[in-house]
C-alpha positions in Angstrom: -9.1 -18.1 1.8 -8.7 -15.7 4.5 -6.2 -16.3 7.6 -5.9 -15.1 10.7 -3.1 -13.4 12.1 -2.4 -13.5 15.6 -1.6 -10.0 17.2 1.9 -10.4 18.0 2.7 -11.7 14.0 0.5 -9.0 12.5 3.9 -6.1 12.4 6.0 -9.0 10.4 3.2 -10.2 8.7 2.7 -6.9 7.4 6.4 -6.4 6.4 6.8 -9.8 4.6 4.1 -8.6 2.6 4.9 -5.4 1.6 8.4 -7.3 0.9 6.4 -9.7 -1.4 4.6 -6.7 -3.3 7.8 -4.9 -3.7 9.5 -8.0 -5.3 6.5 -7.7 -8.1 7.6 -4.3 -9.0 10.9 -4.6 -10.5 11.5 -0.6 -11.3 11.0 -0.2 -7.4 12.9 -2.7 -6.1 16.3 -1.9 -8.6 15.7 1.9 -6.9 16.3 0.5 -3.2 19.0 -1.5 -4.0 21.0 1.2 -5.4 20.1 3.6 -2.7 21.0 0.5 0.1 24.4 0.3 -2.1 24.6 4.2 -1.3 23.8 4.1 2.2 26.4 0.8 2.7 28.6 3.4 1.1 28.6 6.3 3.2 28.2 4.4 6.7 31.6 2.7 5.8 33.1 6.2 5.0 31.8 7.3 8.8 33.4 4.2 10.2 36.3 5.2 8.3 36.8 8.4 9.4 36.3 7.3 12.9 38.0 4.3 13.8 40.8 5.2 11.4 42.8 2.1 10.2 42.6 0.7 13.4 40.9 -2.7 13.2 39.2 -3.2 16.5 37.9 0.4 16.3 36.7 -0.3 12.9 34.6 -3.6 14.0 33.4 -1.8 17.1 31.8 1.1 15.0 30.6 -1.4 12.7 28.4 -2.8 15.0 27.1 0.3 16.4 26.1 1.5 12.9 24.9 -1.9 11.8 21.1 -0.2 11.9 21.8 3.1 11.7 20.9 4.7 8.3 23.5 7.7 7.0 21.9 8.1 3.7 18.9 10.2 4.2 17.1 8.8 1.1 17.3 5.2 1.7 16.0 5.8 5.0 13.2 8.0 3.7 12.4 5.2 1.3 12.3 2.6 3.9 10.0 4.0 6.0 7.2 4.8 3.2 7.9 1.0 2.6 7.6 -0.5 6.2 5.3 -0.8 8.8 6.7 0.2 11.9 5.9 -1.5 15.1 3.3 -0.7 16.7 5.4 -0.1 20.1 8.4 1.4 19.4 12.0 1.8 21.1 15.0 3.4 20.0 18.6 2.9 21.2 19.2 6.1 22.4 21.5 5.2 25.7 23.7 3.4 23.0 23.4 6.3 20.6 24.4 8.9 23.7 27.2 6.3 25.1 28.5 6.5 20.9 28.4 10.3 20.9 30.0 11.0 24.0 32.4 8.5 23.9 33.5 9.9 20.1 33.5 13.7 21.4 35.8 12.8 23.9 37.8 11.4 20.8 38.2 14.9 19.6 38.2 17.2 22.4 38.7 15.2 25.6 36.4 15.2 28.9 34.9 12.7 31.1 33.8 9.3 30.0 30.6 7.7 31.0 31.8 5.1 33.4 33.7 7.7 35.2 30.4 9.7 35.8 28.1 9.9 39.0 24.6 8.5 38.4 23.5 12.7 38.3 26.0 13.6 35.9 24.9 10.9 33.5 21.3 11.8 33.9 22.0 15.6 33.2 24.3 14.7 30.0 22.0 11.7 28.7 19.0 15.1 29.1 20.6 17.3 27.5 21.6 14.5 25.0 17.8 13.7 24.5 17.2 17.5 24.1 19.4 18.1 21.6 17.6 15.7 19.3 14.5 15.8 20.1 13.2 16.1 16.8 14.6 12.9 15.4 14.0 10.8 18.4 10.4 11.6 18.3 10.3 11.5 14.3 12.1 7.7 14.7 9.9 6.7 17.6 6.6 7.8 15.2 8.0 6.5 12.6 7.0 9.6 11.0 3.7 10.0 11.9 3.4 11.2 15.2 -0.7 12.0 15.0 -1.0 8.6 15.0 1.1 7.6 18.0 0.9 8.4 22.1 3.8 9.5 23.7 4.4 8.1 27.2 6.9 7.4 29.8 7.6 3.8 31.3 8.9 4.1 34.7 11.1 0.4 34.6 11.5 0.1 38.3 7.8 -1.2 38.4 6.4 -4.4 37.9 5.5 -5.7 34.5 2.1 -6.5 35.7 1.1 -2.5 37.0 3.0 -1.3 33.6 0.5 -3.1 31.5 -2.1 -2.6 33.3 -1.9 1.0 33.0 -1.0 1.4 29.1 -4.0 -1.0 28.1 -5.8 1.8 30.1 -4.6 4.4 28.4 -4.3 2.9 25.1 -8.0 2.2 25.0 -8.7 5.8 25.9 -7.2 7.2 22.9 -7.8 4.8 20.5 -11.6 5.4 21.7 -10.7 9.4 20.7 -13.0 10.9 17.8 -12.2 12.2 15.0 -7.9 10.2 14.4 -9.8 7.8 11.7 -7.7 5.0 13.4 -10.8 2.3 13.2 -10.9 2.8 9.3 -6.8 2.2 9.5 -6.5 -0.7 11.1 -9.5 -2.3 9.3 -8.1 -1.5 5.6 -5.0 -3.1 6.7 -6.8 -6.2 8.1 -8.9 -6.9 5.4 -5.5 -7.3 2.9 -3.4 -8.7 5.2 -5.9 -12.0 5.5 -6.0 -12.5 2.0 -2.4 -11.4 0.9 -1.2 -14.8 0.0 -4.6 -15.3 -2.3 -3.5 -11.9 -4.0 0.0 -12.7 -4.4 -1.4 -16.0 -6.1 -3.6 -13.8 -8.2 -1.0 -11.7 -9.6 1.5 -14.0 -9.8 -0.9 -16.4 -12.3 -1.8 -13.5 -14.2 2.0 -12.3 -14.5 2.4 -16.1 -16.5 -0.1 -15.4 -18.7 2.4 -12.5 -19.8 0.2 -9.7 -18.4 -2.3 -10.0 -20.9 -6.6 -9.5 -20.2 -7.3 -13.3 -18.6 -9.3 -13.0 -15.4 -11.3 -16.3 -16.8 -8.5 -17.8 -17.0 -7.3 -17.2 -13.5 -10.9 -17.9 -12.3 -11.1 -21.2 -13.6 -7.6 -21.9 -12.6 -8.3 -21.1 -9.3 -12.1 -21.9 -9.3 -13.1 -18.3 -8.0 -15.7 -16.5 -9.5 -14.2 -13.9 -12.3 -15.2 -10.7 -10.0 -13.6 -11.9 -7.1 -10.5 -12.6 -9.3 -10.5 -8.7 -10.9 -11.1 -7.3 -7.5 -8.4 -9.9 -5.9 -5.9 -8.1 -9.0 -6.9 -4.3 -8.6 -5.9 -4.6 -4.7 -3.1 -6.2 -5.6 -2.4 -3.5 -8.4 -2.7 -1.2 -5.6 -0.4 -2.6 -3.1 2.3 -3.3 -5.5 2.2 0.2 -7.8 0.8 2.3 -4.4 -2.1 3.6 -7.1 -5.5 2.8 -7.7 -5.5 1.0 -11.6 -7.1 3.5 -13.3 -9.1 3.7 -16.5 -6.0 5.8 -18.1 -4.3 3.2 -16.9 -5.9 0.4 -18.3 -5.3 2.6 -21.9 -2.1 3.0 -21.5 -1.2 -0.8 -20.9 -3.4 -1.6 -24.0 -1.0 1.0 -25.6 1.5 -1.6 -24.6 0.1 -4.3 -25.8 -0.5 -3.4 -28.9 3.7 -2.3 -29.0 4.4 -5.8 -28.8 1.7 -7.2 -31.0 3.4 -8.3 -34.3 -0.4 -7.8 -36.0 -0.7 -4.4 -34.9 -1.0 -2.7 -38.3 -4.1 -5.1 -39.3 -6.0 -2.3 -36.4 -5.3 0.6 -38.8 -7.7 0.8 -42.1 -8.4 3.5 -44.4 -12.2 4.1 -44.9 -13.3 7.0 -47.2 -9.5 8.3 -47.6 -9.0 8.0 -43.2 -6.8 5.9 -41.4 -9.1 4.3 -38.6 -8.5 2.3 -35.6 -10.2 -0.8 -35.0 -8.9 -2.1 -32.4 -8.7 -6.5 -31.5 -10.8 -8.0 -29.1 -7.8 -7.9 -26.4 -7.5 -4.8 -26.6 -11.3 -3.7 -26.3 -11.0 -6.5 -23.4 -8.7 -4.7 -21.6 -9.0 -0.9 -22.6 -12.8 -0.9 -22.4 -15.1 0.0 -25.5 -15.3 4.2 -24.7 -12.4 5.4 -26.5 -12.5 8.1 -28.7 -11.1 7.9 -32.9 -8.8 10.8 -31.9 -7.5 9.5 -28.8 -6.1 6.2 -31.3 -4.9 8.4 -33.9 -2.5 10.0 -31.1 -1.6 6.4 -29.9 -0.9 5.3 -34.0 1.6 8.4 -33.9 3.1 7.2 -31.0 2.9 3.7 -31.6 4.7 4.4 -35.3 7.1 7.3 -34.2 
């Protein structure tokens, strides 16, 4: 049964699950805990070689690093996984304060609380300047087509603010030619069915992956179509492919590799081996598959 999602959920509603997905693909989810292990790794060795053995230094460059990614993989990995939000800040006075307080560390100079309202403004500019590009790539979260740049003046009221991005917001969402619409409704139509494709999967895992979509269907008293197209989204969301015909082979493949019986599928008729595959694996595989194609899984298969 679909759900609705209130606006302000939908960013965490969309990360939970994308977490859930993740947590159903074991080969994926081993890869991002070694590359968090990595990244844990090398921020520690930046705290290190900052605060020295000094343990106050050490807990107060902790917790400016506590977000900060200094593994350039795990960071590129996270962001293919997340959904960023769909306003987006960064601490960049906190990053500048860190910055200039650890150059004067090394080569001396004047400390932000003993600068003049101008001199700050000049040095957090030239700050912003200098990296430009990864401000603008964190605050697009990568994609910047798909985001609008703008400044918020914070002396004014909350109420004018608004006012004026809703404005603007609705005149560039209402811009041809971004495919936004088709976006936001493909993420929409899985997000308010995720936990009934979670539930999908998650039966069909039990049944130890095997063809048994009637199953499901009568387990969950949906009709069988809904409960194949219920799975292929899933598929989708959890491998990041469509399930493919050679896909469906393949995973036959597999199921015959763990079939204790799978030698009664071979026959010899007038002096050739054959394959005649089980019902399963029709089931699953389809009926279109070609005598050479089998004879190239047998060698696999026995090899």
């Amino acid at each position: 049964m679909s759900k609705r999602i209130k606006p302000k959920e939908q960013t965490d509603k969309l990360n939970e699950a994308r977490f859930e997905f993740l947590k159903r693909n074991p080969k994926k989810l081993d890869e991002l805990k070694k590359l968090y292990i990595q990244n844990e790794e090398k921020r520690r060795r930046v705290v290190l070689n900052a605060a020295g053995d000094n343990p106050k230094l050490q807990a107060a460059w902790d917790f400016f690093l506590a977000d900060t990614f200094t593994d350039a993989e795990f960071k590129d990995r996270i962001t293919e996984i997340e959904t960023g939000p769909a306003a987006n800040v960064g601490p960049h006075v906190s990053r500048f304060i860190m910055a200039r307080e650890y150059d004067i560390m090394l080569h001396g100079g004047k400390g932000v609380n003993d600068m003049t309202e101008k001199e700050f403004n000049e040095a957090y500019l030239e700050y912003l300047c200098k990296h430009a590009r990864e401000i603008f790539a964190e605050l697009t979260n990568g994609q910047p087509v798909w985001h609008m740049l703008l400044g918020v003046d914070m002396s004014r009221t909350k109420e004018a603010i608004l006012a004026e991005v809703a404005e603007l917001i609705t005149q560039r969402q209402n811009r041809a030619g971004l495919g936004l619409e088709d976006i936001r409704q493909e993420r929409l139509k899985w997000l308010s069915i995720v936990d009934e494709l979670l539930a999908v999967w998650d039966v069909w895992a039990a049944y130890e992956q095997k063809q048994c979509f009637h199953l499901i269907a009568r387990k969950m008293k949906k009709p069988e179509s809904t409960i194949k197209a219920r799975w292929r989204l899933a598929y989708r969301l959890i491998h990041g492919e469509e399930f493919t015909k050679e896909k469906a082979t393949d995973d036959a493949i597999q199921l015959c590799a763990k079939c204790a019986e799978q030698k009664k599928c071979y026959k010899i008729k007038d002096g050739e081996m054959e394959f005649h595959p089980c019902a399963a694996y029709v089931k699953w595989a389809g009926r279109d598959y070609s005598r050479e194609k089998y004879f190239e899984n047998m060698e696999i298969l026995e090899g």
